[in-house]
NUKEBA-930314 format. One record per atom (N, C-alpha, C): x, y, z. Coordinates in steps of 0.05 Angstrom, whole numbers, plus 5000, padded with zeros to 4 digits. Example, Ala and Ser with C-alpha at 12.3 -4.5 7.8 and 13.67 -1.06 7.14 Angstrom:
526448865156
524649105156
526449345156
525749555142
527349795143
525850015157
# end
This chain:
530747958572
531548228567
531748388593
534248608593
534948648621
532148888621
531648988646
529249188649
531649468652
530949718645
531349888648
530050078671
531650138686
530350328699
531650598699
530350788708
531451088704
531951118722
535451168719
537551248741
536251568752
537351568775
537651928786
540751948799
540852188796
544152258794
543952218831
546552078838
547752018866
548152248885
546352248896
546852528913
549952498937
550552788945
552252838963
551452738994
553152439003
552152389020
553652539052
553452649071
555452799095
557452679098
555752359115
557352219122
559652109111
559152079075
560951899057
563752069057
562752439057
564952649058
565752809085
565652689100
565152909127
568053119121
567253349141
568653599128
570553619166
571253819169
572553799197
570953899217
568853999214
565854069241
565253699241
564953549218
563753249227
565853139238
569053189231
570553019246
571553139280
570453339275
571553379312
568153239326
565653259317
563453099327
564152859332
565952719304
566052459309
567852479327
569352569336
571752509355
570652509379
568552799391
567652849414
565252539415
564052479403
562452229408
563852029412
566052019391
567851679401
568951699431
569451889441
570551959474
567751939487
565852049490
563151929497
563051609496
562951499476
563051179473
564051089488
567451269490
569651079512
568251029541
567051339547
566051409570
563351249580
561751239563
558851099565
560050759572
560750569555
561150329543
562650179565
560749949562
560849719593
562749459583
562649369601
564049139598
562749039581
563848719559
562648549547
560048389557
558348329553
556648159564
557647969550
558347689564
558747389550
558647199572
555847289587
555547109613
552646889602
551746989579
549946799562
550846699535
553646669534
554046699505
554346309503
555346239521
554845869517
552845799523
550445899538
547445829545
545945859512
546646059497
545346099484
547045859454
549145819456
549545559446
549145389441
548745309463
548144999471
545644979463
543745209465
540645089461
540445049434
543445119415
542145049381
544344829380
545744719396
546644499394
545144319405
543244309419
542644069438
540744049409
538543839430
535343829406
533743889421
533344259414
530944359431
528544429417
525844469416
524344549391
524444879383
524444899359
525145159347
524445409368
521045449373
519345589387
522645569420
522045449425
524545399451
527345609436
528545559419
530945599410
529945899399
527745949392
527846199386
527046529411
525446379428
525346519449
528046569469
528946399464
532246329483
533146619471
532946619442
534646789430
533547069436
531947069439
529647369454
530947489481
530747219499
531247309528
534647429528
536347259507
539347239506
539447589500
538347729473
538247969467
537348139491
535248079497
534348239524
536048299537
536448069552
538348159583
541348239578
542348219545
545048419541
544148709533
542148739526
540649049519
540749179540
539549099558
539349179586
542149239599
544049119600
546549079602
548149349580
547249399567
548449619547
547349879546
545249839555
542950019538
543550259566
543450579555
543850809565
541050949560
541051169586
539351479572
536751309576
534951189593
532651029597
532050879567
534350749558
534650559536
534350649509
534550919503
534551099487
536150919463
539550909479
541650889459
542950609473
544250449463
545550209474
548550159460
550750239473
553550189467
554949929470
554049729445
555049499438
557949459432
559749319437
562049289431
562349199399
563949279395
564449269355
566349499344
567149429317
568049659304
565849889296
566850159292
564850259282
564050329256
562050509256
560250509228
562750829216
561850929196
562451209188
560851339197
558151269209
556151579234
559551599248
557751789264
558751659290
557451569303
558451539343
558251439354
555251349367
554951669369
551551599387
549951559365
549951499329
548851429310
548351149314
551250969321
551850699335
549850599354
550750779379
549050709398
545650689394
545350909376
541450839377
540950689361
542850509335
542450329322
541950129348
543550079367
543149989393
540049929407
538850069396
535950129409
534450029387
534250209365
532950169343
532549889328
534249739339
535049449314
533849199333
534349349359
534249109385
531949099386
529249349390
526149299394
524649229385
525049179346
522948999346
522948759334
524948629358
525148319364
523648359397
524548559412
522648549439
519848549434
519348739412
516748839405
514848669398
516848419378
515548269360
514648039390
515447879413
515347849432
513247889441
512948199451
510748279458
507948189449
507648219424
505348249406
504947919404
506247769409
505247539405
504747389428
505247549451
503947429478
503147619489
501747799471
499748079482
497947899501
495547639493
493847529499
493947459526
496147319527
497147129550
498647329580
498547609564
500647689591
504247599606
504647449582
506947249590
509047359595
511347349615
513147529623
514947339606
517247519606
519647549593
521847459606
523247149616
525147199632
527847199620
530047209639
532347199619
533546959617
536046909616
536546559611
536646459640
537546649651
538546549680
536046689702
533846669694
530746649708
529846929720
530547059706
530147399718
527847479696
526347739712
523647829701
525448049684
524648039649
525248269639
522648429630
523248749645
521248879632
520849079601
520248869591
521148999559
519949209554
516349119559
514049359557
515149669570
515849589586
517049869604
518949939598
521049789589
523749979566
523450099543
520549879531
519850059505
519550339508
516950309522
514750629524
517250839548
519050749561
521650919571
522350969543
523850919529
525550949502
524351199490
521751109489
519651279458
519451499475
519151549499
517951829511
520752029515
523551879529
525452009533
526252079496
526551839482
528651949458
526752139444
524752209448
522952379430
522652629440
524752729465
524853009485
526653049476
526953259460
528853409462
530753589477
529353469504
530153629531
531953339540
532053069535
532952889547
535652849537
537752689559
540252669543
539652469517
537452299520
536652039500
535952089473
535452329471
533252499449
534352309415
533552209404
534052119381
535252369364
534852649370
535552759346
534052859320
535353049306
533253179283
534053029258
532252939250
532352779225
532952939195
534552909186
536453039167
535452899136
536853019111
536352879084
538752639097
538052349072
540252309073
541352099097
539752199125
540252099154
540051859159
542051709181
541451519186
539251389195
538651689217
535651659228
533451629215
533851669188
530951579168
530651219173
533451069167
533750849173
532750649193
533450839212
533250699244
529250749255
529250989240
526951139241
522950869236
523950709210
522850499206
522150249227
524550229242
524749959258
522950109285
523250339299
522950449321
519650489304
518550579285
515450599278
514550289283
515950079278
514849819273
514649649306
516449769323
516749759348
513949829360
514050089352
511250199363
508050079357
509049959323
506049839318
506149559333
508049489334
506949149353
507949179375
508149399395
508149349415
504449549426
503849549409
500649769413
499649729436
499049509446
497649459460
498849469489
501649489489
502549579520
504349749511
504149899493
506150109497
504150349498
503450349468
502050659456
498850719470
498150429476
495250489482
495350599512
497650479532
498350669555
499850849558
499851019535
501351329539
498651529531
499051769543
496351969544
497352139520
494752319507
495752519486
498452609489
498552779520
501252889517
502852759514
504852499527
505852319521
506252279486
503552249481
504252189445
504552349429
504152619436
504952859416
507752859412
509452869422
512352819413
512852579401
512452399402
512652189392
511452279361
509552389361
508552299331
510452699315
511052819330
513152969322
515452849314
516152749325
519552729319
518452499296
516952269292
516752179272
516152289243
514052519240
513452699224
515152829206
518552799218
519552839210
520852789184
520252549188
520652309164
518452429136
518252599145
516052699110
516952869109
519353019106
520553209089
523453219088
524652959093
527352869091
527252789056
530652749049
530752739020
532852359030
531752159015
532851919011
535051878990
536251678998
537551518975
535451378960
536451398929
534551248914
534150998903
533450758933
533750478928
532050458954
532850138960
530550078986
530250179005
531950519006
531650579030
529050799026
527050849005
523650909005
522750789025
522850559036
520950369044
520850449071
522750639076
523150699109
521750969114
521851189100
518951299109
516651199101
516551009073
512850929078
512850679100
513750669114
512950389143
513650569158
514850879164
513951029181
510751159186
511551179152
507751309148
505351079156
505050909141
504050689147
503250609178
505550669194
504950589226
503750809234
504251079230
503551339247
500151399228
499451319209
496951319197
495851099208
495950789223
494750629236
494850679264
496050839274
495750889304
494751239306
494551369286
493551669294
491851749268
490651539248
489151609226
489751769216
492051909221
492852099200
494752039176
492752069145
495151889126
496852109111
499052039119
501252269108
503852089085
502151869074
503251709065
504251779032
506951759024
508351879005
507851598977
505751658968
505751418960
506951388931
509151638930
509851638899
512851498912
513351518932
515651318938
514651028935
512950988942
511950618942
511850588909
512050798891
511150688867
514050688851
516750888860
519350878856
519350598861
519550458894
519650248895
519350028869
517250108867
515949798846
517149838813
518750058815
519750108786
523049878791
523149878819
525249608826
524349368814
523449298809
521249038806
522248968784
524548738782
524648628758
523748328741
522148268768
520948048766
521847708775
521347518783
522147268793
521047348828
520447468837
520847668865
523447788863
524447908853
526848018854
527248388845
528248458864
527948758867
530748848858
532048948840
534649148839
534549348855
536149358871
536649618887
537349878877
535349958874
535650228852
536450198834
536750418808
537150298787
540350188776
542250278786
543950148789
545650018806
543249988817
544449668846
544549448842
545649358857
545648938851
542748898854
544048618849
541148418861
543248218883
541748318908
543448148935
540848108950
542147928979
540547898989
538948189018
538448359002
537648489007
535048519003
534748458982
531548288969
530748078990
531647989001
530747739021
530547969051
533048119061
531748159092
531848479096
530948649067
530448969061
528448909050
527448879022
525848879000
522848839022
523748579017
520948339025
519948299058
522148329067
521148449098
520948679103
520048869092
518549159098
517549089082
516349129059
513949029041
511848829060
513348629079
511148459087
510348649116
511748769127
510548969148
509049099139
509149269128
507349459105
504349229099
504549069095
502748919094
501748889106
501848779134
501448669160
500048949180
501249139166
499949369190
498249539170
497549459139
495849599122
495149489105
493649209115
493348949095
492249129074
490849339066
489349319038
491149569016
494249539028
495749799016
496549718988
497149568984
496849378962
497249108958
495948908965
496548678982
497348438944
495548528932
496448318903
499348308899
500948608899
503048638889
504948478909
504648648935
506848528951
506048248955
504748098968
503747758972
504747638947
504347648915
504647488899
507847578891
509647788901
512547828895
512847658924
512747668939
512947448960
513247208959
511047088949
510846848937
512246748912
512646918889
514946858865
517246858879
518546968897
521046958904
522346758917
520046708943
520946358958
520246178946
518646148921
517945888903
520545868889
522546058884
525845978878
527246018893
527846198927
529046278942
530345998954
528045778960
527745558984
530145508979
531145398943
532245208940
535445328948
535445528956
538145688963
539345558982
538045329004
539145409036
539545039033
541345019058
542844799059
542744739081
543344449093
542944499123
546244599136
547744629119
549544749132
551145059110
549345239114
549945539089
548645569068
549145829059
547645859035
548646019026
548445968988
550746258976
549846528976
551746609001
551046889010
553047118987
550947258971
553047418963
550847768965
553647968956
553048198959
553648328986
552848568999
553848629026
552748579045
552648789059
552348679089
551348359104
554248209090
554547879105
553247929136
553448049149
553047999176
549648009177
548748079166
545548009169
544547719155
546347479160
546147299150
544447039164
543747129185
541646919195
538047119187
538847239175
535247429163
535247239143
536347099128
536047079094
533646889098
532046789118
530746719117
527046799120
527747119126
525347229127
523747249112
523747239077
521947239062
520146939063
521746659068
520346449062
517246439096
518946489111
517246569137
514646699129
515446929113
512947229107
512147069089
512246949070
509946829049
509246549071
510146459085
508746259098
505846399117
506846699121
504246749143
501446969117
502747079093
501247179079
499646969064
500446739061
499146659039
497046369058
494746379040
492946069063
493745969066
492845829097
493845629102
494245349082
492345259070
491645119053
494545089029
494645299020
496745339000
499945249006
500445359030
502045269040
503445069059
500344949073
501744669087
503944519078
503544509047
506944309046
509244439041
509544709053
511944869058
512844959074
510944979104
510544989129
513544869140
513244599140
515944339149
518244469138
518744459105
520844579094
522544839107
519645079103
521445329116
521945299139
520845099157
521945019187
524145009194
525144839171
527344719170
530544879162
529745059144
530745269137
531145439153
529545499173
530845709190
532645619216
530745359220
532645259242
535545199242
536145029212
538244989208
539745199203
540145469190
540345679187
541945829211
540345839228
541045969255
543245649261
542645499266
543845329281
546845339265
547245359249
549945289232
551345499238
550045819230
551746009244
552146039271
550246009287
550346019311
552745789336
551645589323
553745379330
557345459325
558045599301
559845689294
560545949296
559746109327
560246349337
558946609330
556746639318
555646829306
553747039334
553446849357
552146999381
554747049393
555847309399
557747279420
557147679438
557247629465
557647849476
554948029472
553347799472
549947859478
549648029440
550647959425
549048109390
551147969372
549247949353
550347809328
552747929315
555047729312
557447829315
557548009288
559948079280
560248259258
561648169241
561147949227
562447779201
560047579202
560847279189
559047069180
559446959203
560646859219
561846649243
562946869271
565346909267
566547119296
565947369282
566947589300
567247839285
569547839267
569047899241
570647959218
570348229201
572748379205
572548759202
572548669173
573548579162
572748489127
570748479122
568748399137
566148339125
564848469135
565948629154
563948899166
564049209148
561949299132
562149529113
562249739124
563150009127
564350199129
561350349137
558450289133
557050369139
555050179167
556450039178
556049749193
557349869223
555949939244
556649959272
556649679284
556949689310
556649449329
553949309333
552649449333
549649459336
547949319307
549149409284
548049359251
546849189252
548748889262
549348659253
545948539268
544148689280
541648589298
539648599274
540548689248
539148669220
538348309220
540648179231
540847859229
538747779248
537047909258
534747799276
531247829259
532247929233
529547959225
527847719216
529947509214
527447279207
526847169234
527347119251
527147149281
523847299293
524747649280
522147759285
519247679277
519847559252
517647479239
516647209252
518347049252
517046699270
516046779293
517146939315
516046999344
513547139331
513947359309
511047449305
508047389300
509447039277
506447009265
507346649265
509446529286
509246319288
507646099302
505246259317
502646109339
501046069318
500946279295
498846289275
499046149253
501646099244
501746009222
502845679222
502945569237
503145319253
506245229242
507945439243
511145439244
512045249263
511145309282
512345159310
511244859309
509144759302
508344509305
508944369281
509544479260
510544329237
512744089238
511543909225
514343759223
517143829202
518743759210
520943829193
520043629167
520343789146
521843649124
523843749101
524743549084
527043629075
527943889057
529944029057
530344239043
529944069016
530844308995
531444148968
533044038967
535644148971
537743998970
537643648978
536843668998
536743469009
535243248998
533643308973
531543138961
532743038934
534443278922
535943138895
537043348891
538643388865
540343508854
538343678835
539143968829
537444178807
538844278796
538844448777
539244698760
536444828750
536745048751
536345278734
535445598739
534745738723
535846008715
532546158730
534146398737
532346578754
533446818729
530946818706
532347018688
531347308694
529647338705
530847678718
532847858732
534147658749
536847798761
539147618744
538747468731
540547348706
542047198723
541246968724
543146868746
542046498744
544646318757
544046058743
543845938773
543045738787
543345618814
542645418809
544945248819
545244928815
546044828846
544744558837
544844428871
545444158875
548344008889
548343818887
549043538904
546243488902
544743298926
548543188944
549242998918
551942838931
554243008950
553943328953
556043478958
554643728980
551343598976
550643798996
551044178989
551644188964
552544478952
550944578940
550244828949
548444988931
549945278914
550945298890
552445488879
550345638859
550745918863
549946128847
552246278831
550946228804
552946438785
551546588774
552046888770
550947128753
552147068732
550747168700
551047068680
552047318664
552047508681
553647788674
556047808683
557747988687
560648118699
558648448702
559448488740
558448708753
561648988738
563848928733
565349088725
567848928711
567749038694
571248988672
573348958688
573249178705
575749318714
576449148741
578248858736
578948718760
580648538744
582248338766
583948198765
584147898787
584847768782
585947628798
586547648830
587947908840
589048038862
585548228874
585148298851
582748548857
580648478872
579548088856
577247988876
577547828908
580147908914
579947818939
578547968958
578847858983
578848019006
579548179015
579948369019
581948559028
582248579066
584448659081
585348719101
585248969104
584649149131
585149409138
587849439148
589649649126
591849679147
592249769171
594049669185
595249839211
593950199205
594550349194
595050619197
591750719191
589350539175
587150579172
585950459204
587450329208
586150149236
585950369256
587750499262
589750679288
587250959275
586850939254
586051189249
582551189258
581650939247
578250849254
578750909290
580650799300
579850819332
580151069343
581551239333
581651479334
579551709332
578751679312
576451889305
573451739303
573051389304
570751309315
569651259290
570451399268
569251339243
570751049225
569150889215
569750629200
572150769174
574050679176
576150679150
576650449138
575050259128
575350049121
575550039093
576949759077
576149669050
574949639048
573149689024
570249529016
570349259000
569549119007
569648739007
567548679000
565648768984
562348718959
564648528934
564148348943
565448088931
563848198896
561448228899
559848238877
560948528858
561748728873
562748918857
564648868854
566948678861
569948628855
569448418827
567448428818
567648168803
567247878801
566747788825
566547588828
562947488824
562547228804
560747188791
558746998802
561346728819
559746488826
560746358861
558446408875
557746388905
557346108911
558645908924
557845718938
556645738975
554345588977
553945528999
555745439023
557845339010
560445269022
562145609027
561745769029
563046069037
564846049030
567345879018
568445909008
570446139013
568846348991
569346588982
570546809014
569446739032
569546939058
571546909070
573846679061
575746639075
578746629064
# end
């Protein structure tokens, strides 16, 4: 039986309507962009290839991918790394919205870095043997973007804002980089900082997973300044998502995508990690229900990706990671190998097939593809695809990720069926074909055709017009809202 949840009426979003004060902003920022914005970096883009083509060990292949991000950040990054102007189409913000997605998305994969060779002191080089100072771009970032006197300043956090968004990753930056960032800045230093965050408690949200981004603001600024300003009637909205299997509806009338895999369950497991006792039954054991059916999703070459934002398609592996480091060791040794395997192959398939290019994760499944880039998706977005990434560098010394031996996905062991009846949905898998297909057992809308569930193209005159005013004019290509029911691991569908 389907769960009900109690809708709230769709608020008026700026950006969705901008009026003509937002479109001359957007215009004056897209000329800034022109002005700011460097050449391509793609002087690591076959170094960072080759290391998931050769046979290097994961721990190797995933730090590669650290240093690769680094030294094009550095390469982009403006305003003492405030904001970073990545090459891409753009989002509907505008521009300098773009750019600090630039900052915001990039640090805590530096961060996560940090915190796991806090012990060791271990420097950072880049591919081609240079010292990167990450610690010192961070705590630059947090002090300039939090002046409102600086050109870097992040800005006043609005209902609605992107910056509530970005706002989460830059708190989570701060909690794992603690130990060389926050612990060497003085009161004054940190009084702005915990200002401009503060902000985040009297902004108005959209009503779906985007709760989760002021409570992991609150969460971090209550573990580093004991002050709990934590909204906890949002954490409990949250769990009214909860429809069970691990599976979260995105508000009450949202899909079920994989957003549950690298939104839902990776902030839920941060939230955890920086407040083990916030509610650890709920989130750990939805953790655990979800990769006890998630695993069998992945292939060693794709997995049926459906719903939006395709380009965060090397994360889909961050939930099996987070129940590998929440749950005992004991429990999980014989899944250790598996999710190993899963991520490596994962990255390697996209990666192998162009998904690193020009120092950030391109903007489609493989090259950049404006089809599969959503209208709310900058250049920068697509660094969403580093979150299962964050989590292995985070808790992969600990959770003996790196020394595991590989073993086989499911697929790879035999052929399955069956039903994940909370998001209503059937997944079958077949050993001889290497295919893993998902079908929803519903229709998301009546109202389609034949012509309707394709792809769509941006025309010429929407094209001329995005480059113009800086704002995304795109089709929307949510395969899942066009109707379309049943996803092969084979992508099929994306081309």
């Amino acid at each position: 039986m389907t769960k009900i949840i109690q809708a709230s009426e769709r608020p008026h979003i700026p950006c969705e309507h901008p009026d003509f004060k937002q479109y001359v902003e957007l215009f004056k920022q897209n000329l800034i962009r022109e002005k700011m914005k460097r050449r391509d970096f793609v002087e690591r883009d076959d170094q960072i290839k080759a290391f998931f083509c050769e046979p290097h060990e994961l721990k190797e292949q995933c730090e590669a991918m650290v240093s690769y991000v680094a030294e094009a950040f550095q390469h982009y990054a403006v305003w003492d790394y405030t904001h970073a102007y990545y090459p891409g189409v753009s989002s509907q913000q505008n521009a300098r919205l773009d750019a600090m997605e630039g900052c915001s998305r990039v640090m805590p994969t530096l961060a996560s870095w940090l915190h796991a060779n806090q012990e060791t002191n271990k420097i950072l080089y880049s591919l081609n043997g240079e010292v990167l100072d990450i610690a010192e771009w961070i705590k630059s970032a947090f002090i300039a973007g939090t002046d409102p006197q600086h050109s870097g300043y992040w800005g006043k956090v609005e209902d609605y804002d992107q910056r509530i968004c970005e706002s989460a990753d830059l708190a989570l930056t701060l909690w794992l980089s603690k130990a060389q960032v926050w612990d060497t800045l003085c009161s004054k230093q940190r009084q702005p900082i915990i200002n401009w965050f503060q902000q985040i408690n009297h902004v108005k949200t959209v009503d779906n997973n985007w709760h989760l981004f002021p409570l992991t603001v609150q969460v971090v600024m209550k573990a580093l300044t004991g002050v709990d300003e934590i909204q906890y009637e949002r954490y409990i909205r949250t769990k009214e998502f909860y429809v069970g299997d691990g599976w979260f509806r995105d508000g009450a009338k949202g899909n079920y995508d994989y957003y549950n895999a690298w939104g839902f369950h990776y902030s839920l497991y941060w939230i955890d990690q920086i407040s083990p006792d916030f509610d650890p039954q709920f989130i750990r054991h939805g953790l655990r229900t979800f990769s006890d059916k998630f695993r069998y999703f992945f292939t060693p070459h794709g997995f049926p990706l459906f719903g939006r934002s395709a380009s965060y398609r090397l994360s889909a592996t961050a939930p099996l990671l987070a129940t590998l480091d929440i749950c005992h060791p004991s429990q999980m040794k014989e899944y250790a190998g598996q999710f190993k395997r899963a991520l490596k192959t994962n990255l390697a398939f996209f990666i192998n097939h162009g998904a690193l290019k020009k120092g950030r994760p391109t903007q489609g499944l493989f090259s950049d593809d404006s089809r599969l880039t959503d209208n709310y998706s900058g250049p920068a977005s697509s660094f969403w695809s580093l979150r299962a990434l964050n989590i292995a560098i985070y808790s992969g010394d600990r959770t003996g990720l790196w020394e595991a031996d590989e073993q086989p996905l499911e697929i790879e062991k035999d052929s399955f069926m069956f039903s994940l009846n909370a998001p209503n949905m059937l997944v079958i898998g077949i050993q001889e074909t290497q295919e893993v297909t998902v079908i929803f057992k519903e229709e998301y809308t009546t109202m389609q055709s034949p012509l309707s569930r394709r792809l769509e193209s941006q025309n010429k005159y929407k094209k001329l017009l995005e480059r113009m005013t800086g704002r995304a004019e795109r089709p929307k290509n949510n395969l899942l809202r066009k109707g379309v029911t049943s996803y092969s691991s084979k992508l099929f569908h994306f081309f």
